[in-house]
DRENNU-943170 format. One record per residue: x, y, z of N, C-alpha, C, O, CB in turn. Coordinates in steps of 0.1 Angstrom, whole numbers, padded with zeros to 4 digits, always signed. Last residue first. Glycine has a CB too. Layout:
<numars>
XYZXYZXYZXYZXYZ...
</numars>
This chain:
<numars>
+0913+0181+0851+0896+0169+0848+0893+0165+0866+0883+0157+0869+0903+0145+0836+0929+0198+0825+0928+0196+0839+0912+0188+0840+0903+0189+0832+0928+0213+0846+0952+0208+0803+0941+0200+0808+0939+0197+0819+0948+0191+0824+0941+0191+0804+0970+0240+0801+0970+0226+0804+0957+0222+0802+0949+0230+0799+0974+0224+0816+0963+0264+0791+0979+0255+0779+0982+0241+0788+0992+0233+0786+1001+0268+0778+0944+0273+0792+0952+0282+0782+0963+0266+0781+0967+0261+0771+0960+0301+0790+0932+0265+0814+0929+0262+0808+0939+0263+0794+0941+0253+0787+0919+0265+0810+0931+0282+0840+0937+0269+0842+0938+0258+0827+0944+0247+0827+0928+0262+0853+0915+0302+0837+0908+0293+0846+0917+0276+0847+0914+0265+0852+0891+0291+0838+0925+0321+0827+0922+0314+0820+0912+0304+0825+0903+0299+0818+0932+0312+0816+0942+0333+0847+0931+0338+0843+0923+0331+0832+0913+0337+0829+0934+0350+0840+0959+0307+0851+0954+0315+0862+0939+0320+0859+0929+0316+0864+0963+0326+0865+0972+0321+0828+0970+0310+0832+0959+0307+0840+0949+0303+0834+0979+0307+0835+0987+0345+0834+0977+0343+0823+0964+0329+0824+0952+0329+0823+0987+0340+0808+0998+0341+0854+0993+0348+0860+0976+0347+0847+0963+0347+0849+1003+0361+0863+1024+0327+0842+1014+0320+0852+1001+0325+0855+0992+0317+0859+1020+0318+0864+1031+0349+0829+1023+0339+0818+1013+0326+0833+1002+0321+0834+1042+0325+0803+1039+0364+0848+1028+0369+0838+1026+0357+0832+1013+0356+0831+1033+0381+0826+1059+0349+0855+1048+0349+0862+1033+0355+0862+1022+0353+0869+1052+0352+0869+1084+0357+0833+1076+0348+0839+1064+0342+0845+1060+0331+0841+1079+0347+0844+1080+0387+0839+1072+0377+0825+1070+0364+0828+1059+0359+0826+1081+0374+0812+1090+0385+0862+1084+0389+0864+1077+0390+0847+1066+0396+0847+1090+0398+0872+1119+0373+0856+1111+0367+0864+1100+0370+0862+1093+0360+0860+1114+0369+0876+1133+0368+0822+1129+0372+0840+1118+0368+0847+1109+0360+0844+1126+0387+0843+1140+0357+0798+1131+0366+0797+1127+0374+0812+1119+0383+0813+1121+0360+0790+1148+0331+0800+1155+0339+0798+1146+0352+0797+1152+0358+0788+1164+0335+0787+1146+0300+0816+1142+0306+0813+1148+0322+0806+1158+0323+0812+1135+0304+0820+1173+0274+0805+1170+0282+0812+1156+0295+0806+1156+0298+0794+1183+0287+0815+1185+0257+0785+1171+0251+0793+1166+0261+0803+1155+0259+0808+1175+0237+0803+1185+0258+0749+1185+0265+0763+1176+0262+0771+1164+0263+0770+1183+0277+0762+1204+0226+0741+1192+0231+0738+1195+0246+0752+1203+0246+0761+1178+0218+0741+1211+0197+0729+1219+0216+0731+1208+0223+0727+1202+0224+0716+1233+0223+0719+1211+0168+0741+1209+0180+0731+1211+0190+0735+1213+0192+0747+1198+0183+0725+1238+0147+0754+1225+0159+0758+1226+0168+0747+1236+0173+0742+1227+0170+0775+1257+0135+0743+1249+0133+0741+1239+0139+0745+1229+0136+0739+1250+0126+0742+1281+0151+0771+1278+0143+0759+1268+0136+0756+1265+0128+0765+1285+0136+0758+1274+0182+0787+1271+0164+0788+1269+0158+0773+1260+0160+0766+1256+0159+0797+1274+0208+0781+1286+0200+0785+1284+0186+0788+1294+0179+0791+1291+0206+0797+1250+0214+0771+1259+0210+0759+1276+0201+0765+1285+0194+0760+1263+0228+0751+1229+0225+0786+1231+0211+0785+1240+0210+0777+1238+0199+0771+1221+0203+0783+1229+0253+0785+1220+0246+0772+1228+0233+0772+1233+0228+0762+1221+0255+0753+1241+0258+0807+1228+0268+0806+1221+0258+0795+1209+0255+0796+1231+0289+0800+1265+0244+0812+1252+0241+0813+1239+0249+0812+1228+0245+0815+1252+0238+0823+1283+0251+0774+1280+0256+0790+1265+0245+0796+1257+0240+0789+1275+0277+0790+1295+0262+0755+1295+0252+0759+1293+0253+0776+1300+0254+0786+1305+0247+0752+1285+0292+0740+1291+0288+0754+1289+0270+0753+1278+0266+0748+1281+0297+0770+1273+0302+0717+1282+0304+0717+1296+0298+0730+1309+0298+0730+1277+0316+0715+1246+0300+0729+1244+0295+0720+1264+0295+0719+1267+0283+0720+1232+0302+0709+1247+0331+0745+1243+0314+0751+1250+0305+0739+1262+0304+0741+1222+0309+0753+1236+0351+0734+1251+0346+0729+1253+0337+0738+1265+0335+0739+1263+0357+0729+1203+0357+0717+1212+0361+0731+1225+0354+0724+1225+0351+0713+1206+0354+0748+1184+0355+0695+1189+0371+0699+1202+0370+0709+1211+0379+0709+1175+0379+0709+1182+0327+0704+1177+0332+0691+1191+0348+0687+1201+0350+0680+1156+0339+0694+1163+0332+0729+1178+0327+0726+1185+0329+0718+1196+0332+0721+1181+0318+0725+1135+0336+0721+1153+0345+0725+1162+0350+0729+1168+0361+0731+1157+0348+0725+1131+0317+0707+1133+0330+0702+1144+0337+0710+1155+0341+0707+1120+0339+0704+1136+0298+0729+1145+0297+0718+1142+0307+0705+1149+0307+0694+1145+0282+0713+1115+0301+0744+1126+0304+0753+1134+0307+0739+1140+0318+0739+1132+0291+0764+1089+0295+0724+1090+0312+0728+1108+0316+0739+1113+0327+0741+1070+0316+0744+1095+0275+0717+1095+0282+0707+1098+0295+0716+1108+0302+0714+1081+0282+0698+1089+0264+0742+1102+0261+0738+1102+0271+0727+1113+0278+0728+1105+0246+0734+1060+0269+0748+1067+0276+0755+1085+0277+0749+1092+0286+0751+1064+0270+0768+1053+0255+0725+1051+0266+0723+1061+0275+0730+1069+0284+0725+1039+0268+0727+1055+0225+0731+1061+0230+0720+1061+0246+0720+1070+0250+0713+1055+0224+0710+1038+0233+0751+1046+0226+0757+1056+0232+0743+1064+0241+0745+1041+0210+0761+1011+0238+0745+1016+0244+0754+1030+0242+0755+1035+0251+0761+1011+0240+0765+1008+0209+0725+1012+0221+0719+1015+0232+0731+1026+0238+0728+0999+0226+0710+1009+0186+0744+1020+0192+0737+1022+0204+0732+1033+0211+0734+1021+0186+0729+0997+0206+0773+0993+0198+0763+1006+0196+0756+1015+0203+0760+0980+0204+0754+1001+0193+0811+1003+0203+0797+0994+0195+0786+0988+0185+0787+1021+0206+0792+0975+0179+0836+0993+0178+0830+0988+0194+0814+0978+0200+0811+1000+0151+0818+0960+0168+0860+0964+0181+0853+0975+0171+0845+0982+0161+0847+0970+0196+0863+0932+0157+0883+0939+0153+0873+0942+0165+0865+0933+0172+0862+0932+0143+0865+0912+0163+0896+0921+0154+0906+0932+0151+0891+0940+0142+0891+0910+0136+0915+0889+0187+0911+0896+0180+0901+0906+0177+0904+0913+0183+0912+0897+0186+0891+0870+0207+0927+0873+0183+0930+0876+0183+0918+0867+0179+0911+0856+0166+0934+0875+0227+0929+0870+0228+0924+0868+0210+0921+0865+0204+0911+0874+0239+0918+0897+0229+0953+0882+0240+0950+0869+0235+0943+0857+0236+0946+0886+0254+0941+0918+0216+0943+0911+0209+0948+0894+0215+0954+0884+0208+0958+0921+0205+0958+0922+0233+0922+0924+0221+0915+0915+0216+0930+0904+0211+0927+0942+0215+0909+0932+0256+0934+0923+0260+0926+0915+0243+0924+0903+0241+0925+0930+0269+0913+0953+0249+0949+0940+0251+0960+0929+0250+0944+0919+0243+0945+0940+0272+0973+0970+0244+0930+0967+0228+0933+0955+0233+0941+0945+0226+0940+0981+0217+0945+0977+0275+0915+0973+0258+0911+0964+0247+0919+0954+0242+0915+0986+0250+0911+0987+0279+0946+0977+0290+0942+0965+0279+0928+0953+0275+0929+0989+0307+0932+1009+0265+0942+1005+0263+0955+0987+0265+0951+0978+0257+0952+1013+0275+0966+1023+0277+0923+1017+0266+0919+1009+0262+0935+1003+0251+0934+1028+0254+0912+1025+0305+0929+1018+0301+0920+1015+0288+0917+1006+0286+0909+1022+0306+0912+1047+0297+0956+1036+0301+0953+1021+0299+0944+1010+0294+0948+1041+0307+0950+1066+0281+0938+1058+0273+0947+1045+0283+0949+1034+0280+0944+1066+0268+0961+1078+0308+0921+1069+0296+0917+1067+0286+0923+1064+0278+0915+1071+0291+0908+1085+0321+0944+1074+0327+0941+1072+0314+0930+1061+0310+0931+1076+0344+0935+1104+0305+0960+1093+0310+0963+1084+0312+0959+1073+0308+0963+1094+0317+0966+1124+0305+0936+1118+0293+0940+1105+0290+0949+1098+0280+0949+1128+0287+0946+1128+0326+0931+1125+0323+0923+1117+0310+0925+1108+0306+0919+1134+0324+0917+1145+0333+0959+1129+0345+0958+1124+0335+0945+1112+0334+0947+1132+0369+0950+1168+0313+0960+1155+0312+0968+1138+0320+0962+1127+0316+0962+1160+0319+0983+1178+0328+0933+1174+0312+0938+1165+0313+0945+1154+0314+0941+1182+0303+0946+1172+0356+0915+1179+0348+0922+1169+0338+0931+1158+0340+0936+1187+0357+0929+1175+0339+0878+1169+0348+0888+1175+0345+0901+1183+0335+0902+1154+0347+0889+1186+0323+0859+1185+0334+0857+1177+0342+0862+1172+0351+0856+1184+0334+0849+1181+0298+0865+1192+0300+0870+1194+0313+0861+1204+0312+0855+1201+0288+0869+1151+0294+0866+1160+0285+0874+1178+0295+0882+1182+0298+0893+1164+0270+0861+1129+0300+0852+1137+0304+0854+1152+0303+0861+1161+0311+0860+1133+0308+0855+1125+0268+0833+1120+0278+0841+1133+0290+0846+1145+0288+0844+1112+0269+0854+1140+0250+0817+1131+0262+0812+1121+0264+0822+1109+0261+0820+1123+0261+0798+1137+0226+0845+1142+0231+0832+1132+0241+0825+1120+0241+0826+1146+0219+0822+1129+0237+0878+1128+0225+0869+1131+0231+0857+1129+0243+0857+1114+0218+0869+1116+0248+0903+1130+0249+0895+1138+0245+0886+1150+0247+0884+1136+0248+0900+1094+0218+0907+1096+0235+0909+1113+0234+0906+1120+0225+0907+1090+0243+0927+1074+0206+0881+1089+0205+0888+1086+0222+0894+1080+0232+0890+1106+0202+0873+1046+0183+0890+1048+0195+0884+1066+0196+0890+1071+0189+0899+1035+0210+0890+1020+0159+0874+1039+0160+0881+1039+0175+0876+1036+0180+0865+1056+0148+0871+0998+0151+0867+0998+0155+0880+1014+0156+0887+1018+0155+0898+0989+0145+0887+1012+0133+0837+1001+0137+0845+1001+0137+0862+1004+0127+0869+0989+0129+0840+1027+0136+0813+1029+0130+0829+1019+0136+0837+1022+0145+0845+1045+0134+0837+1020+0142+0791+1021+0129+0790+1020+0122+0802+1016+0111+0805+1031+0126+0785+1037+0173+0792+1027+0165+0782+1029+0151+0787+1041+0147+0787+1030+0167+0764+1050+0187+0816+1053+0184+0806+1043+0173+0797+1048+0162+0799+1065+0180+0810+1057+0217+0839+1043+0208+0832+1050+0204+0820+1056+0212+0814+1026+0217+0828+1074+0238+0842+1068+0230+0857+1059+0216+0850+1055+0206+0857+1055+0245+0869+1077+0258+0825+1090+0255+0832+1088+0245+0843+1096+0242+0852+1097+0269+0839+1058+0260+0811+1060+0269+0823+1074+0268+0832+1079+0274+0841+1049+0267+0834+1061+0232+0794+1051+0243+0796+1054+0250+0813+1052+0245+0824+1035+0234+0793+1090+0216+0782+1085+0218+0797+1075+0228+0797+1081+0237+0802+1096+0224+0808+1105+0196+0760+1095+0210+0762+1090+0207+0775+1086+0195+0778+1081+0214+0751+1141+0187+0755+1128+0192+0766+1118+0204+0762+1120+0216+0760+1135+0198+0780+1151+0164+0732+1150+0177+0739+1136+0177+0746+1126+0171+0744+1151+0190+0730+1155+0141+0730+1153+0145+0719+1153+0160+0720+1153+0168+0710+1143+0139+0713+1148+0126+0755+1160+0120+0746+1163+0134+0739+1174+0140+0742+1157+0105+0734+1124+0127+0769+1131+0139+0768+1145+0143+0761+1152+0154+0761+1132+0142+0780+1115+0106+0770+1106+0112+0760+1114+0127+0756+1112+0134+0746+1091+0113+0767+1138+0095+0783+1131+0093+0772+1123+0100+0764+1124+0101+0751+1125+0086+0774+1134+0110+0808+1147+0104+0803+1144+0103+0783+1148+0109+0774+1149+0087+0814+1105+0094+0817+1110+0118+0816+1124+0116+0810+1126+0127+0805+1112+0133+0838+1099+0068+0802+1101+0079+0813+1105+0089+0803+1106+0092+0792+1112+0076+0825+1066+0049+0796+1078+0057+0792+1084+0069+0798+1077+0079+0801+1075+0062+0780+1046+0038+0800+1058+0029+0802+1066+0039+0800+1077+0036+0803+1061+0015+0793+1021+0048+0799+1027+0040+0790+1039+0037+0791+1044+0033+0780+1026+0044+0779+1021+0066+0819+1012+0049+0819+1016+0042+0807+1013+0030+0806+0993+0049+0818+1055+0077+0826+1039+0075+0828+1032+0063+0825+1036+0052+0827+1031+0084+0821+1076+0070+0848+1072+0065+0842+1060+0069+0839+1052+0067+0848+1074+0056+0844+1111+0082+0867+1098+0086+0864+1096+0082+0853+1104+0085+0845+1094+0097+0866+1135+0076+0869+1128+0068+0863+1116+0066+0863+1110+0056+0860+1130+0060+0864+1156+0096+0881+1144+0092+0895+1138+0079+0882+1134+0070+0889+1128+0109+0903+1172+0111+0863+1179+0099+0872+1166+0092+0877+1168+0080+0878+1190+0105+0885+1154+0132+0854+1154+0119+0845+1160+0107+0853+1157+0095+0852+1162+0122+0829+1155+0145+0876+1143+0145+0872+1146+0126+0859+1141+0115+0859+1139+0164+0864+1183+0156+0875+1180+0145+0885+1166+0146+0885+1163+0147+0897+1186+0148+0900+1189+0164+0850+1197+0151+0855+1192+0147+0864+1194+0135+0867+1210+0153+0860+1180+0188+0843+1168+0171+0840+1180+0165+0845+1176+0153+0845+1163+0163+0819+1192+0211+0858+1180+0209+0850+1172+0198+0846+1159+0198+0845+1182+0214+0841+1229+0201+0845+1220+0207+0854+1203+0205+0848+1200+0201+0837+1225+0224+0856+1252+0179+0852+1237+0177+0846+1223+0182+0849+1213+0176+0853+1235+0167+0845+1278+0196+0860+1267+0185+0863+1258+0188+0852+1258+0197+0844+1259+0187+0878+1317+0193+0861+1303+0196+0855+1293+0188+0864+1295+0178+0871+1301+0193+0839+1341+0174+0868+1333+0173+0850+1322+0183+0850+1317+0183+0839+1325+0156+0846+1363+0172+0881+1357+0185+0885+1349+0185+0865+1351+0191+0855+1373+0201+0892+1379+0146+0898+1371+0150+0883+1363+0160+0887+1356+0158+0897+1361+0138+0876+1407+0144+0909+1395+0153+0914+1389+0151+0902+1396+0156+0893+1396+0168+0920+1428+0121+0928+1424+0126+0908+1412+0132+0913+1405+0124+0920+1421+0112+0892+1455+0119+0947+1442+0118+0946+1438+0128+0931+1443+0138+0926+1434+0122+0961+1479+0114+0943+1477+0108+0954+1459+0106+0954+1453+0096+0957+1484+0117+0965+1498+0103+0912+1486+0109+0920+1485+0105+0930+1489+0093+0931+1475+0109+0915+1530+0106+0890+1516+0097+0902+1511+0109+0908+1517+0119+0910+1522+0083+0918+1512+0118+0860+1514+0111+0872+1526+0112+0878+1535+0118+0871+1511+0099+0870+1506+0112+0828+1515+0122+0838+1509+0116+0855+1498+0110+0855+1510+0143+0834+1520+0099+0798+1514+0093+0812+1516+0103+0821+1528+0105+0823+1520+0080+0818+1513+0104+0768+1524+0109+0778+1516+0103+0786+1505+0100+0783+1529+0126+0781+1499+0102+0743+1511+0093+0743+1516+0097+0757+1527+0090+0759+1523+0096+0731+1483+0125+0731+1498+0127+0727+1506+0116+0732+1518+0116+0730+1503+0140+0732+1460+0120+0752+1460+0113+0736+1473+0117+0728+1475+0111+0717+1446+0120+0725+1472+0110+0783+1467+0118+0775+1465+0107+0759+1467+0095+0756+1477+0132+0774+1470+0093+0811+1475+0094+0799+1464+0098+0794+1452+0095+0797+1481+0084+0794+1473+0094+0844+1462+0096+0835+1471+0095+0824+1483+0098+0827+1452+0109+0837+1488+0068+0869+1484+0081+0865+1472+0085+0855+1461+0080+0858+1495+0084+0860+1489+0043+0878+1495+0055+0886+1493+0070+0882+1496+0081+0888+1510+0052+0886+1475+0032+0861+1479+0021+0875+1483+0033+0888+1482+0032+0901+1497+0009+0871+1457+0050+0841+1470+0036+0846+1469+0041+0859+1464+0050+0866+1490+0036+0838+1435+0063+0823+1437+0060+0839+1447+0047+0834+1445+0038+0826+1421+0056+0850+1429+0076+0789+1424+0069+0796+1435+0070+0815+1443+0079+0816+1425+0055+0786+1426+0100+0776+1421+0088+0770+1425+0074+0777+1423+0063+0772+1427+0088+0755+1421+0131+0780+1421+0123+0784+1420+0106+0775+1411+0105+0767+1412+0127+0791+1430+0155+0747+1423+0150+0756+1428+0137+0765+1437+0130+0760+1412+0148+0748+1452+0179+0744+1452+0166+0744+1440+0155+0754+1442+0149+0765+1467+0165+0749+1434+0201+0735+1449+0200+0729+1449+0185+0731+1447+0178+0721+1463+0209+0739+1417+0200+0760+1411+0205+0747+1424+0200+0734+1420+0195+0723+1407+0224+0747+1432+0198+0782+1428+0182+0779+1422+0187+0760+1422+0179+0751+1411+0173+0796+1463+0209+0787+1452+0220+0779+1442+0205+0773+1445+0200+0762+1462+0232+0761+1481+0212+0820+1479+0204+0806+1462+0206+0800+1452+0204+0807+1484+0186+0809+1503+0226+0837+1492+0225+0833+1489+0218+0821+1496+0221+0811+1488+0235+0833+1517+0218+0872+1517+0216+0860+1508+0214+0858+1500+0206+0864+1523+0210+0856+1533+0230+0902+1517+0232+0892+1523+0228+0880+1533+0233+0876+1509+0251+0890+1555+0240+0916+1554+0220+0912+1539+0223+0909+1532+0215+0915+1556+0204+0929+1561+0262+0912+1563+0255+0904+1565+0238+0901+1571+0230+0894+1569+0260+0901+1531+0285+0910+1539+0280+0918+1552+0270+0912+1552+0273+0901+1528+0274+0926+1510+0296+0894+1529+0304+0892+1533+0292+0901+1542+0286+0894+1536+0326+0902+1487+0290+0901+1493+0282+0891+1510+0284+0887+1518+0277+0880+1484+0284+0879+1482+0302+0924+1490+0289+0927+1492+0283+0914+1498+0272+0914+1482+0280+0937+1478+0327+0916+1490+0323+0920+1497+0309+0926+1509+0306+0929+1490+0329+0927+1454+0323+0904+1464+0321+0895+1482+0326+0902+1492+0327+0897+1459+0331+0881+1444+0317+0926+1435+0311+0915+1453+0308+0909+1460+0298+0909+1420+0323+0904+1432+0332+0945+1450+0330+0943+1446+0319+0934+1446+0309+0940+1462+0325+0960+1402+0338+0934+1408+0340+0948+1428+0336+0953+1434+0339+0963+1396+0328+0958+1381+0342+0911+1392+0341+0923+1397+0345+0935+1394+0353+0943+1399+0343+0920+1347+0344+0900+1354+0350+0908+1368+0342+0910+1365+0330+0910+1347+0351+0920+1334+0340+0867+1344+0333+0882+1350+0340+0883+1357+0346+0875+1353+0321+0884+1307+0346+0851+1317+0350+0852+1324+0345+0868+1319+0348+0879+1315+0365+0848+1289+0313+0833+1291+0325+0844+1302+0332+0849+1310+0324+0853+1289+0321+0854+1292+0324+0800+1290+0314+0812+1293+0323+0822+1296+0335+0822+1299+0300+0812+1283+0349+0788+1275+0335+0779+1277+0318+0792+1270+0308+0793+1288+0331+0758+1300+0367+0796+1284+0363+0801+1278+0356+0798+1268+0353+0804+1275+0369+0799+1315+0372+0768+1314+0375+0783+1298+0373+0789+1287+0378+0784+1320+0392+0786+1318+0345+0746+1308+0359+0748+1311+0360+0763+1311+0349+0770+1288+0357+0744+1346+0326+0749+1331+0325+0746+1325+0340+0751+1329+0344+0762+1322+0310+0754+1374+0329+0745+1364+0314+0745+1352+0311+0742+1347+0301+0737+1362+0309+0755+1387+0354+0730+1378+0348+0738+1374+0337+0734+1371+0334+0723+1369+0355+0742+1419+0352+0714+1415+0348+0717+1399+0343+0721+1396+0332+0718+1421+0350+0719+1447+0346+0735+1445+0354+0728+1430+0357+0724+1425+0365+0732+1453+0352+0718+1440+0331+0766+1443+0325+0753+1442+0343+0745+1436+0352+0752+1430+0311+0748+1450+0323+0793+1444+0334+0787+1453+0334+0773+1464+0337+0770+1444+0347+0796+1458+0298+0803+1447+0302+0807+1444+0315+0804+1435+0320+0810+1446+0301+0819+1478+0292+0777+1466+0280+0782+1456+0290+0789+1445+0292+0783+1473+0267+0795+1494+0314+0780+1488+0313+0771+1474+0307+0770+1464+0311+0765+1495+0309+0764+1507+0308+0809+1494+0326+0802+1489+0319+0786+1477+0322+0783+1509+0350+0796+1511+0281+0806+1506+0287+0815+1498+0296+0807+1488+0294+0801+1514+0292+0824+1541+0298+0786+1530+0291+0786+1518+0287+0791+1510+0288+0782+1532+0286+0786+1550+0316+0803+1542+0322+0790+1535+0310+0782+1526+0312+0774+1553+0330+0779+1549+0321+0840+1554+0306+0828+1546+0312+0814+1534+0311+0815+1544+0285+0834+1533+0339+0849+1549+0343+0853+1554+0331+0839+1563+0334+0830+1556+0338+0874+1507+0360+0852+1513+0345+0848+1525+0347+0843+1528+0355+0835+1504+0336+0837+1500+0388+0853+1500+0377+0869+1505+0363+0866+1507+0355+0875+1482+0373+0877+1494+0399+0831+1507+0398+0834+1513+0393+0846+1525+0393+0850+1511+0410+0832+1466+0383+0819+1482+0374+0818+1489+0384+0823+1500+0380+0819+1489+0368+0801+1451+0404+0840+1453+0387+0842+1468+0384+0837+1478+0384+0844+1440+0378+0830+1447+0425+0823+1446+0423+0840+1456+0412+0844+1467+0412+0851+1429+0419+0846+1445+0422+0794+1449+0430+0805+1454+0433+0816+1463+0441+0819+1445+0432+0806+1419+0407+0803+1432+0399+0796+1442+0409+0799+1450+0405+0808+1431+0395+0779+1400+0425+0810+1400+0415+0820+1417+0409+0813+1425+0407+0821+1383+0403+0820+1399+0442+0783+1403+0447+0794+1403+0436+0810+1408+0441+0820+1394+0458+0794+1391+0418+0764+1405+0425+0762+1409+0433+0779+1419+0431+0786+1404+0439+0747+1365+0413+0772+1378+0405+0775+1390+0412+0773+1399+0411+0781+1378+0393+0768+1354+0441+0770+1354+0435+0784+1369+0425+0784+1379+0427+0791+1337+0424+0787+1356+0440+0742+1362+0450+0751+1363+0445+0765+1374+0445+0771+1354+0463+0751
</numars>
């Protein structure tokens, strides 16, 4: 319903019926909400314009750069360019945790061990790497709360972590696997339930080739969230890390 009533709206602002078709397909792409909903702004008046030409790369993908332009996989060269914007996405959540070649003692980085998918215990602790915690870091809530208050309140709680850890002259933490396998069980229940799964989207790393498809976001809020830190906590630190 949502898309029918946004489609509605939209293709009768696209003047070329091709154009309307490309950017409002019959159709939906994916669950309303499954990526983030974009605002505009003359979005689609500058596509009426008529030196805009659009080409659907899903229809004809990229297959390679000449001298003056891009060629598609149908054979066409379109071009010349003055400048080519690659607007690809990022590699949200481990791209720039696995880029650094963080190593634990056995030689093996957060890239690696994480080939296969990520368990992250709390969204901050991963088995193996001892004394690395991420704030904002995959399966945590990251990008299903809002930013700053999320990023606050888990420096907080780990703040609240490290006084306990030096209270007490222990100089050594990380997760266990099983903490670690657990917490993933408990994001991909559900997920399980939600329409993520349906988006080629960064929420589950699927827009980077070769990244497993997985949900890296926490999904349950904030305020469960911090219940499980809080569990933790009451545990004496114990429930789902090692600490020495």
């Amino acid at each position: 319903m949502v898309y029918e009533f946004w489609k509605s709206k939209i293709k009768p602002q696209i003047l070329d019926p091709v154009k309307a078709d490309l950017l409002v397909p019959d159709v939906a792409p994916h669950p309303f909400g499954a990526k983030r909903p974009a605002l505009h702004q003359n979005y689609y008046e500058v596509m009426n314009q008529e030196n805009v030409e659009l080409v659907s790369i899903q229809e004809s993908p990229i297959t390679g750069f000449t001298a003056t332009g891009i060629r598609t996989s149908d054979g066409i060269e379109h071009g010349e360019f003055d400048i080519i914007v690659l607007a690809t996405g990022f590699n949200n959540n481990t791209g720039a945790l696995t880029s650094m070649e963080v190593r634990n003692s056995a030689g093996v980085t957060l890239g690696e061990k994480w080939r296969q998918g990520v368990d992250a215990y709390l969204g901050a602790f991963t088995a193996g790497f001892p004394n690395a915690m991420f704030v904002y870091g995959p399966q945590s809530p990251a990008a299903f709360a809002n930013g700053s208050t999320n990023a606050e309140l888990q420096g907080e709680v780990m703040v609240e972590f490290l006084e306990f850890l030096r209270s007490e002259g222990l100089t050594r933490f990380e997760s266990t696997p099983e903490a670690d396998q657990t917490w993933t069980d408990h994001i991909n229940g559900t997920d399980d339930m939600a329409l993520f799964k349906h988006a080629k989207s960064w929420y589950n790393g699927s827009n980077i080739p070769g990244k497993k498809p997985q949900m890296l976001q926490y999904l349950n809020g904030l305020p469960m969230y911090l219940d499980f830190w809080h569990k933790e906590k009451a545990a004496g630190y114990t429930d789902g890390l090692r600490v020495s």
